[in-house]
LOKE-324248 format. One record per atom (N, C-alpha, C): residue in one letter; x, y, z. Coordinates in steps of 0.05 Angstrom, whole numbers, plus 5000, padded with zeros to 4 digits. Example, Ala and Ser with C-alpha at 12.3 -4.5 7.8 and 13.67 -1.06 7.14 Angstrom:
A526448865156/A524649105156/A526449345156/S525749555142/S527349795143/S525850015157/
//
This chain:
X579080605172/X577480725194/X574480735188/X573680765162/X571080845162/X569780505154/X567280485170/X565980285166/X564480275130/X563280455132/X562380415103/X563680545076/X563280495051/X564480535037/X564480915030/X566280965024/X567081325014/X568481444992/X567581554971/X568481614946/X569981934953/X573081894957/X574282134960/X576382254943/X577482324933/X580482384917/X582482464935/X581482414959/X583882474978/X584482185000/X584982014988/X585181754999/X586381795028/X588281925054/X587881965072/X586082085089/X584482215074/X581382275098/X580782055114/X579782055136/X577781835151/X576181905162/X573881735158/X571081805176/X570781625192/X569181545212/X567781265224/X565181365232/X563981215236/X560781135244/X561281025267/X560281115295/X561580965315/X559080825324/X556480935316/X553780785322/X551580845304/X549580655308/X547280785289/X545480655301/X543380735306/X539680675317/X537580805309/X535380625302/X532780805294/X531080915311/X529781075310/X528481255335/X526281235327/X524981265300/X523281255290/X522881085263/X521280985258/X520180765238/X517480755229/X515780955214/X513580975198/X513680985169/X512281135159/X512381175132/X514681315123/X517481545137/X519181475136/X520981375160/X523781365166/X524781385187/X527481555197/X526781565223/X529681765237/X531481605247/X533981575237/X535981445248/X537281665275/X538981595297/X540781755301/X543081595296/X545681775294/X547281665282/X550181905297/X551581595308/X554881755322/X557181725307/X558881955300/X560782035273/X562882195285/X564682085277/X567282265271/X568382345252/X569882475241/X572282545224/X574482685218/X576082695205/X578782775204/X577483085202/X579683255218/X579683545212/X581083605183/X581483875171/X582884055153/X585484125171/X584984215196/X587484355211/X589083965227/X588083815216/X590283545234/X587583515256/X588483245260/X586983055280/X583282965277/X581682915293/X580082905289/X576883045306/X575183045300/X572683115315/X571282975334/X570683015355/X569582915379/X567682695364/X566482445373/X563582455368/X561782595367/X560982555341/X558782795339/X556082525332/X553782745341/X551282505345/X549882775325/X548182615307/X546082755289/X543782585283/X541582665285/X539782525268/X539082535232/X538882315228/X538382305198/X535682225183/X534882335172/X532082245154/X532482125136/X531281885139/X531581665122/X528481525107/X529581565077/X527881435068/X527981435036/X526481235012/X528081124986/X528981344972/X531281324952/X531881484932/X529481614914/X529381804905/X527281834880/X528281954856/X526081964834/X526981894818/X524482134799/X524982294785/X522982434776/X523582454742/X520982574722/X521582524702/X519482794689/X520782964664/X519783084651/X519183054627/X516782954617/X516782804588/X515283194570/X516883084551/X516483254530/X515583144503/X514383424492/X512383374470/X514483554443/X515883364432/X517583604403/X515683664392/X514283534379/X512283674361/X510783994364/X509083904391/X507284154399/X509384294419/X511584274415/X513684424443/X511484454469/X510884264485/X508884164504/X510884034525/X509984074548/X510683864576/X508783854589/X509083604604/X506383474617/X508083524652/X505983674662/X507183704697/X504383594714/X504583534741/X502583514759/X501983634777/X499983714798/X498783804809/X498883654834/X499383674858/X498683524880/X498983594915/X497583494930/X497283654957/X499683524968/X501883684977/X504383664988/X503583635026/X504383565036/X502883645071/X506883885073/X508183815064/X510183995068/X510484185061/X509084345041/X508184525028/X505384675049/X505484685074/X503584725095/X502685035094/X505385095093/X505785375099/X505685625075/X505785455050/X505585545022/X503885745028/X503285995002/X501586094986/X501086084968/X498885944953/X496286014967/X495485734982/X496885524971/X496485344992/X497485084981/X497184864998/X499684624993/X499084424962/X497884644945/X498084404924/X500584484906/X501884284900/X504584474884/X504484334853/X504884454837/X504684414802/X508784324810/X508284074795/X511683914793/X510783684766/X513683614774/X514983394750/X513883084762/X513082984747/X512482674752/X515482564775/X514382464799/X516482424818/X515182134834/X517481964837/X516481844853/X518781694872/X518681554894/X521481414903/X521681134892/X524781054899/X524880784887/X525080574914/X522380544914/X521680334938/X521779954934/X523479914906/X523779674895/X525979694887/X525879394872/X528379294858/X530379304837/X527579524823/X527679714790/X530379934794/X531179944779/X533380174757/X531680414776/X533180594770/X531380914769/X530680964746/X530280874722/X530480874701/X527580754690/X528680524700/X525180364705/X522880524724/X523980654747/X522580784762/X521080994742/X523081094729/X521381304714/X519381274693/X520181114678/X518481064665/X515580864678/X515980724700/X513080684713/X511080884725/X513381114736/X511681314749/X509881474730/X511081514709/X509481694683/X507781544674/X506781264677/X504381094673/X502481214698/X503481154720/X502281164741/X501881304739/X502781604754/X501781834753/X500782024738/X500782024706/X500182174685/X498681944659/X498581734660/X498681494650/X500181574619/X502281604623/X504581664603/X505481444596/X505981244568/X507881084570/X510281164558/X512481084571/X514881224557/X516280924544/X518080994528/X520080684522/X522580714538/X524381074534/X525981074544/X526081364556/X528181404577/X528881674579/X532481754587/X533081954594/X535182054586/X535882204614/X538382184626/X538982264660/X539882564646/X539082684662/X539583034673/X540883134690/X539682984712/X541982984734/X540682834759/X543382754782/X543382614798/X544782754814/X543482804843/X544382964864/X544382854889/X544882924913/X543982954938/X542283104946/X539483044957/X537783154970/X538483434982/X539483365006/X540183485029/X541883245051/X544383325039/X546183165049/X547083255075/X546583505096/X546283455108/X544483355135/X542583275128/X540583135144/X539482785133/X540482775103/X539282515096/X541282445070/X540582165068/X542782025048/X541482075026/X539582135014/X537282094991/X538482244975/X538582044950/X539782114932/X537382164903/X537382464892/X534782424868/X536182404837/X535082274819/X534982254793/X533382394775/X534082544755/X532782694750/X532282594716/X530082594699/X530882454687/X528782644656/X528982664632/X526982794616/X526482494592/X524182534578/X523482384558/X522482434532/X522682444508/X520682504490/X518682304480/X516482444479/X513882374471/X511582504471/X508882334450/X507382514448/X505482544470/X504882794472/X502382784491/X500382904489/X499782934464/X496983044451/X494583014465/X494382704473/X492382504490/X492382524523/X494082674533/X494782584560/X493682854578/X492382794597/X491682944623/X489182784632/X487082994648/X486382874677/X486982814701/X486782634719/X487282564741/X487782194749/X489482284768/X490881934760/X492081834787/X494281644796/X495381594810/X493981294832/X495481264843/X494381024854/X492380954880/X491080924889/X488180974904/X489480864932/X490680554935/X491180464959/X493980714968/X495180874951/X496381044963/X495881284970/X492981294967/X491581564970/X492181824951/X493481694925/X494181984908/X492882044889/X491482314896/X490682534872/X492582694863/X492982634843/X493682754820/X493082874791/X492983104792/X491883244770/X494183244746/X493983284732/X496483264706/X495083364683/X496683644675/X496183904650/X498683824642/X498083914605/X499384004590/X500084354592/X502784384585/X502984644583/X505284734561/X504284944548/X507285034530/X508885034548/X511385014528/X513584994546/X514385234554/X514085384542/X514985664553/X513885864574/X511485734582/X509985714605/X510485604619/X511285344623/X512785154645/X515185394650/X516885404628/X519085494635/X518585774657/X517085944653/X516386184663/X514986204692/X514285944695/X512885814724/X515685824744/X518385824734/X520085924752/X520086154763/X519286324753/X520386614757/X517786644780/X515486534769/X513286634785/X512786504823/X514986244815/X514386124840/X512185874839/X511485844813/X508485604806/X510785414815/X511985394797/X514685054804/X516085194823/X517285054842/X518285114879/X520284864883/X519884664869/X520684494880/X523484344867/X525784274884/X527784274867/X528984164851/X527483854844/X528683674826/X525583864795/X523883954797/X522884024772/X523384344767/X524984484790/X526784624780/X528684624753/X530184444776/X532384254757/X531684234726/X529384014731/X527983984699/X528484124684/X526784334681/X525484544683/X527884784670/X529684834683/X531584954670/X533384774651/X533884494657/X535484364633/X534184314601/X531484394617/X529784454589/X530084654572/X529284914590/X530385144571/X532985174563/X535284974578/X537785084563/X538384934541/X536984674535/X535784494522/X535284684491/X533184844500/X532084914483/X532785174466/X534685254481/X536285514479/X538685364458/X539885234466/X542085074452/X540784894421/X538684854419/X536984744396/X536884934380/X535985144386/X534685474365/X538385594356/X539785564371/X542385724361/X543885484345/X543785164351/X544585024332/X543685034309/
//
């Protein structure tokens, strides 16, 4: 029944896709999109019509400093962050989407050039989620690195994309504490962000 592929452990479920059209097509886009599926109580659901936000996977990265127990985060004007206090610049994790042909992997390690001019060799997955599965397919990678960053800050990012970006060093235990305060908001350097401290919690008791 279902047109596209579905990862279930319950091999009789069925879904279908009975249509799909774009409504919108800019920098990102809105599909609508007509769906059915199997109920819990037997049979199935009317067509149901939703719109979906569409646009690339991303891929974010927290490079760390063992030495100086250091992380490198950025600074940047969110327009979705409108409504913020004190206002839309939000302190996050090197993030970017995967609008090519590259790994997420590769993604990450280009973005930490780009945006922090970090070079990394490798890094290490944390985790891999769904956005907000219900409104969009976007799937994020979450990813940390070690290295030094004695050398690293300023402002960076790529010009024909219009990005300022600021990028500080910070103890880590300050990063970490930027949760509590609300400085980090956002949820893949949440993520980070706490796999770090448990990271680091699990280091000191081994």
């Amino acid at each position: 029944m279902a047109k596209y592929p579905v990862s279930t452990n319950a091999s009789s479920r069925q879904w279908q896709v009975e249509s799909r059209r774009t409504l919108y097509d800019g920098f990102y886009r809105i599909d609508s999109v007509e769906f059915k599926h199997d109920l819990y109580r037997g049979g199935s659901t009317p067509v149901i019509e939703r719109e979906m936000f569409v646009r690339g996977n991303v891929v974010g990265v927290l490079p760390y400093d063992p030495v100086n127990d250091t992380v490198a985060l950025i600074e940047q004007f969110r327009i979705g962050a409108m409504y913020q206090t004190p206002d839309p610049w939000l302190v996050e994790i090197i993030a970017g989407m995967i609008d090519t042909n590259e790994t997420p992997e590769q993604v990450a390690i280009r973005e930490a050039k780009e945006e922090a001019g970090i070079e990394l060799d490798s890094v290490e997955l944390v985790s891999h989620y769904l956005a907000s599965p219900g409104a969009s397919p976007e799937e994020v990678f979450v990813y940390y690195a070690q290295t030094d960053l004695s050398q690293v800050g300023g402002t960076h990012g790529l010009e024909h994309e219009h990005e300022d970006i600021l990028v500080k060093i910070y103890p880590a235990d300050v990063a970490i504490g930027m949760l509590d305060t609300r400085e980090v908001r956002n949820s893949l350097s949440i993520i980070a962000l706490q796999w770090l401290k448990a990271k680091r919690l699990e280091s000191r008791v081994g």
